[in-house]
C-alpha positions in Angstrom: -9.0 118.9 39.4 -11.8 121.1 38.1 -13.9 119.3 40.5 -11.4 119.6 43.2 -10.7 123.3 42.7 -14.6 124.4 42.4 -15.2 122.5 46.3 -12.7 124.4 47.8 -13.2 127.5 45.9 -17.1 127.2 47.3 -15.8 126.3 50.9 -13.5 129.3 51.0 -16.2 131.8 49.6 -18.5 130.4 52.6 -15.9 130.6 55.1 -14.8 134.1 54.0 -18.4 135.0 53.9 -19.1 133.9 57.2 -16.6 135.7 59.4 -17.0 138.9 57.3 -20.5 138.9 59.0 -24.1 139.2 57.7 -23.5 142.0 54.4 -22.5 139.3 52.2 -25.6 137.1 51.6 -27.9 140.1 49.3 -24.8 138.9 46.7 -26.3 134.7 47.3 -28.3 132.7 45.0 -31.5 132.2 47.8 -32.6 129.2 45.7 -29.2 127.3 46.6 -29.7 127.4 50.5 -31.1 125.3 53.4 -31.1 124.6 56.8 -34.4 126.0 59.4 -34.1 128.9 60.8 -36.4 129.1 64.2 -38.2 132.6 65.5 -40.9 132.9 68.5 -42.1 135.6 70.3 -44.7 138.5 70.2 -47.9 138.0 68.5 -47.5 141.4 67.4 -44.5 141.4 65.5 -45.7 137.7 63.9 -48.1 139.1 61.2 -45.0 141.2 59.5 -42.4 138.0 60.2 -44.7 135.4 58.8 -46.1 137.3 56.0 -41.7 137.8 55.4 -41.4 134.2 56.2 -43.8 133.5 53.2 -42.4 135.6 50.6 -39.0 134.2 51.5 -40.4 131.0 51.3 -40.7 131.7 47.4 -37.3 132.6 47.1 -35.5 130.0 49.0 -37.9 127.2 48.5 -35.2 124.7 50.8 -35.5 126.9 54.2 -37.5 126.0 57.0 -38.7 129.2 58.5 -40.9 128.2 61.5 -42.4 131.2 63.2 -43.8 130.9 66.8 -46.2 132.9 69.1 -45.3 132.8 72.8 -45.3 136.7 73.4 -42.7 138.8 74.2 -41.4 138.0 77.1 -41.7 133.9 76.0 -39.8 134.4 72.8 -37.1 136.3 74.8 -36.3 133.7 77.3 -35.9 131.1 74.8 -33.5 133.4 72.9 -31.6 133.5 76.2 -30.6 130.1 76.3 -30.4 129.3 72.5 -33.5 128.0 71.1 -34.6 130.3 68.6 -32.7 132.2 66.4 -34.5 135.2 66.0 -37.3 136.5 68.8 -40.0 138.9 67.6 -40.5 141.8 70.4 -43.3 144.0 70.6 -41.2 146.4 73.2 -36.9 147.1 73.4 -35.0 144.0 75.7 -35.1 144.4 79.5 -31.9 144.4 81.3 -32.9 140.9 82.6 -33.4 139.5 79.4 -30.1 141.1 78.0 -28.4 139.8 81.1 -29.5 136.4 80.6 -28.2 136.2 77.0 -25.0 137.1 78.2 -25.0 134.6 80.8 -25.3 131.9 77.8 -23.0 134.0 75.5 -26.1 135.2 73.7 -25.1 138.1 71.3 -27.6 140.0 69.3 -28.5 142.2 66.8 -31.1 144.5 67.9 -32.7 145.8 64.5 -36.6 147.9 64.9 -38.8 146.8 61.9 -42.3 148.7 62.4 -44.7 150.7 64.4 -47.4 149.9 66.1 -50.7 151.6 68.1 -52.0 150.3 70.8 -55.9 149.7 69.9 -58.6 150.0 72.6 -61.2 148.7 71.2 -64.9 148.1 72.0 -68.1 146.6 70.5 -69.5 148.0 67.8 -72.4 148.3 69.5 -71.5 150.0 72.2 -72.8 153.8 71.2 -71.9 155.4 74.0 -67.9 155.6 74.1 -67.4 158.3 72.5 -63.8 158.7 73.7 -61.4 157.9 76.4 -58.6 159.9 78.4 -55.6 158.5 79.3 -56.7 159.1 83.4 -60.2 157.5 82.6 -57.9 154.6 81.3 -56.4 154.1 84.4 -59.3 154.1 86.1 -60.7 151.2 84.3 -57.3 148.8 84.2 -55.1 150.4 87.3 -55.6 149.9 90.7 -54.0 152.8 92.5 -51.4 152.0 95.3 -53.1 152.3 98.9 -50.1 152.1 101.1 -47.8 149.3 102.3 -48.1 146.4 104.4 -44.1 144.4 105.1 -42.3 146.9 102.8 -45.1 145.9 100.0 -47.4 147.9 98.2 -51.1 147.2 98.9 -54.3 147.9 96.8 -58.0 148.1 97.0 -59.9 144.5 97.1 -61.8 145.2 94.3 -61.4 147.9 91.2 -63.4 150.6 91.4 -65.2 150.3 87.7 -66.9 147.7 87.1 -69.2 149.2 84.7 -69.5 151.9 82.1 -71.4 153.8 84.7 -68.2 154.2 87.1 -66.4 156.0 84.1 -68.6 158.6 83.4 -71.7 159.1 84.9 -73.2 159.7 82.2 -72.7 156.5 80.4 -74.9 152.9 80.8 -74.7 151.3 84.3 -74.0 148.4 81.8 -71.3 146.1 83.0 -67.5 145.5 81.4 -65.9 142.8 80.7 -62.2 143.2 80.0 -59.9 141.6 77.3 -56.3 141.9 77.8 -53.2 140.0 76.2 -51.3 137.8 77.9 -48.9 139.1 80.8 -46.2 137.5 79.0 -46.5 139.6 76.2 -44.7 142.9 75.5 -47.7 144.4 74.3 -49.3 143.9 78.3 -45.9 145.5 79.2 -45.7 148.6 77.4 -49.7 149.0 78.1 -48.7 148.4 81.9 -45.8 150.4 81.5 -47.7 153.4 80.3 -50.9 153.1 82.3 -49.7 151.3 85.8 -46.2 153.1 86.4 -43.9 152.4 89.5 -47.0 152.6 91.7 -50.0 150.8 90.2 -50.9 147.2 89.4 -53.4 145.9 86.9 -57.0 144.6 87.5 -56.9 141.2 88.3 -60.3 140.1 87.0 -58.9 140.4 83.0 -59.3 137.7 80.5 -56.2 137.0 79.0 -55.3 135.5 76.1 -51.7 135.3 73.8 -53.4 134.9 70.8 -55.1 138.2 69.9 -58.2 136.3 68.1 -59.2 135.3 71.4 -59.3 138.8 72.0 -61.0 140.0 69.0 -63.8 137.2 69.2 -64.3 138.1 73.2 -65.0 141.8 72.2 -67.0 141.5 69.7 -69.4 139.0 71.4 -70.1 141.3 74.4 -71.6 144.6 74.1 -70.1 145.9 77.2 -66.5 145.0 76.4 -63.5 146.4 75.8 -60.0 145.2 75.1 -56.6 146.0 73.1 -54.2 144.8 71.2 -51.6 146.5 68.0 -53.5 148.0 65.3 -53.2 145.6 63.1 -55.6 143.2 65.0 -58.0 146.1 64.7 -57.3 146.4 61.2 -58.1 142.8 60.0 -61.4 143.0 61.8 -63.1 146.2 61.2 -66.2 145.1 60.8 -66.2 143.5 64.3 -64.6 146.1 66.4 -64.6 150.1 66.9 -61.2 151.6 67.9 -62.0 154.5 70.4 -59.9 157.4 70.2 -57.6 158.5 73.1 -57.1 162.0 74.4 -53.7 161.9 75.9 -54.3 165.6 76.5 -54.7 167.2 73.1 -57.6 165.9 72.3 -59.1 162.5 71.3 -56.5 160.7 68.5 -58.0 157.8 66.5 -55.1 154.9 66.3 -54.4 155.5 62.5 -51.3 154.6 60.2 -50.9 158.6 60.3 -51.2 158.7 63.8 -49.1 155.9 64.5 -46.5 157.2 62.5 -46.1 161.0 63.6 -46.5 160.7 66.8 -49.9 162.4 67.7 -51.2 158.9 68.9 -49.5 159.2 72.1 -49.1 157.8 74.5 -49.8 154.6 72.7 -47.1 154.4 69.5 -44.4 151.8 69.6 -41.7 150.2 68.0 -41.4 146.9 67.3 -38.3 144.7 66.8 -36.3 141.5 66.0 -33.8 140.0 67.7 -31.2 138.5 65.8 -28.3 135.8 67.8 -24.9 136.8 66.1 -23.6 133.0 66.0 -27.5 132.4 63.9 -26.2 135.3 61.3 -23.1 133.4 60.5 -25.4 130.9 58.9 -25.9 132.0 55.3 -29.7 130.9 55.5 -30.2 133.2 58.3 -28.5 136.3 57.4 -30.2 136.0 54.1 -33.8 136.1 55.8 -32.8 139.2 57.6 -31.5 140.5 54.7 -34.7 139.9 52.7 -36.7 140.8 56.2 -34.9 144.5 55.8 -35.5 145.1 51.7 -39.0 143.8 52.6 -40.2 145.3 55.3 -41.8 148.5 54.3 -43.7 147.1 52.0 -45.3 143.6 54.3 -45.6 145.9 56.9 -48.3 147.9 55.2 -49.8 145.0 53.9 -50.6 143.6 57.4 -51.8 146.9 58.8 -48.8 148.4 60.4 -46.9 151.1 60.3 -43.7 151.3 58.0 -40.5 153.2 59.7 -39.0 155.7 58.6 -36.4 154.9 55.9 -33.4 156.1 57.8 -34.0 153.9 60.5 -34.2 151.1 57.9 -30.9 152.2 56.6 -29.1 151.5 60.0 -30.7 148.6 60.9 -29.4 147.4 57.8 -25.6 148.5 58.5 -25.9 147.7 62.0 -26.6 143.9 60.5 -24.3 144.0 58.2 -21.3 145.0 60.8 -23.2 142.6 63.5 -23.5 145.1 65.6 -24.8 143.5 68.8 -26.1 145.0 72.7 -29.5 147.1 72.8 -29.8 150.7 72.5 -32.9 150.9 74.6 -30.8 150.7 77.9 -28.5 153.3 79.4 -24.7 152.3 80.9 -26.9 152.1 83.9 -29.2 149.4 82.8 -32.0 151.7 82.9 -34.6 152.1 80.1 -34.2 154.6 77.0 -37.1 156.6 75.8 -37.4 158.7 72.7 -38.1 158.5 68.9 -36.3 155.9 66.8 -35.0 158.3 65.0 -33.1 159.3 67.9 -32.6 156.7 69.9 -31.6 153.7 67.2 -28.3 154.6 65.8 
């Protein structure tokens, strides 16, 4: 009877536990679960979710965490139909995404995790770069809109820079070669986003990669390169690459934690985020990794060169996980996108 009583005691605590939402697993013994719990997505975010996915590892030695890297944009659409059960983003959920997931019943938990700078960065031996302005920027990457041709916007056949000498005059007619994530990634987006606007495409002549060591080994093998990536790429290889400072138009800003974190780095500081399926958080394995991913995350996120939020916005990523909040707060009622500080945007 003892037996008996303790099995359904332990099915009614689980059950109970379950439909009260996520809150209840910080009160679990970690050591007692199992089950895998997938994640994919942004090769930005992955640093902070694997170096969680380790540490949780410790304390629930019978989970399977399995963290992928297909960018953004990849982690997203296999979120949409299911797959995974927590996507990494480098940038907020487009309206596409979010209306995909709701074609497949897809609920989530939109919770913000760290901040990140967008690193330009070039060879160490280039000497020359002193610093770069957000227009000399779009001069190297955008190709300005030339008209239209059958309601479509056309462009020039070729970019106009091709080398360091077509920036500034003053610098080497040395020629670039140019790094750039991969265009499924957010981090392409919000660079694109930022630099390219309604009315500009990107350079087509790019070497892309999704994994950002690609990008770090193509840079610093080529004097005349540039590339970037989130600064904690930069970070980890120092000694390989020089970050150039950006004048956004109060002077040139070095991509620094400080930077990063107050704002000055602009326009180049992001969030970055996880997305969390509400049916996944029912699963006490899975709402405890969030859990732990929440108490955690200040502290892995400046180990793997990021930049922690602020501890407020930690706070209601944690109560908007424990009441399963679900839906985006980076899109208006009109499905348009949401700008602003975390602090003011996330509630």
């Amino acid at each position: 009877m003892k037996r008996i009583f303790t099995s359904v005691l332990a099915v009614g605590v689980l059950a109970a536990a379950a439909s009260a939402g996520a809150a209840h697993i910080a009160s679990q013994p970690t050591r007692n679960l199992s089950g895998t719990i997938k994640i994919d997505g942004s090769s930005t975010v992955y640093p902070i979710t694997e170096a969680v996915a380790e540490e949780f590892r410790k304390v629930a030695p019978k989970v399977n965490v399995t963290v992928g890297v297909s960018g953004t944009g990849g982690g997203f659409k296999k979120f949409a139909i299911g797959e995974i059960d927590i996507s990494d983003a480098s940038r907020p959920i487009k309206k596409d995404e979010s209306d995909k997931c709701a074609e497949k019943g897809i609920e989530y938990v939109e919770i913000p995790v760290a901040y990140d700078g967008l690193s330009f960065v070039v060879n160490p031996k280039n000497t020359w770069v002193d610093h770069l302005t957000v227009d000399e920027l779009k001069k190297i990457y955008i190709l300005a809109k030339t008209g239209e041709k059958d309601g479509k916007p056309t462009y020039p056949d070729k970019p106009s820079v091709m080398t360091w000498k077509d920036v500034r005059s003053s610098w080497p007619d040395k020629p670039i070669k140019f790094f750039s994530p991969g265009t499924d990634s957010g981090t392409f987006d919000y660079f694109k986003e930022v630099l390219a606007g309604k009315d500009g495409a990107v350079r087509p002549d790019m070497s892309v990669s999704e994994d950002d060591n690609v990008l770090v080994n193509g840079v610093s093998g080529d004097e005349g390169a540039i590339g970037f990536f989130g600064i904690a790429y930069y970070e980890e290889n120092k000694d390989k690459l020089r970050a150039v400072s950006i004048d956004g138009g109060k002077g040139p800003i070095a991509p620094t934690n400080q930077t990063v974190n107050n704002g000055t780095y602009a326009p180049f500081s992001r969030p970055l985020f996880i997305y969390v399926n509400k049916k996944s958080a029912a699963r006490p394995e899975v709402a405890a990794f969030v859990n732990f991913y929440l108490e955690k995350a200040s502290e892995l996120v400046d180990e793997v060169g990021y930049v922690a939020i602020p501890a407020e916005v930690i706070s209601r990523g944690k109560a908007n996980f424990a009441a399963l909040k679900t839906g985006t707060q980076y899109l208006d009622a009109a499905g348009k996108g949401v700008h602003g500080p975390l602090t003011e945007v996330y509630k």
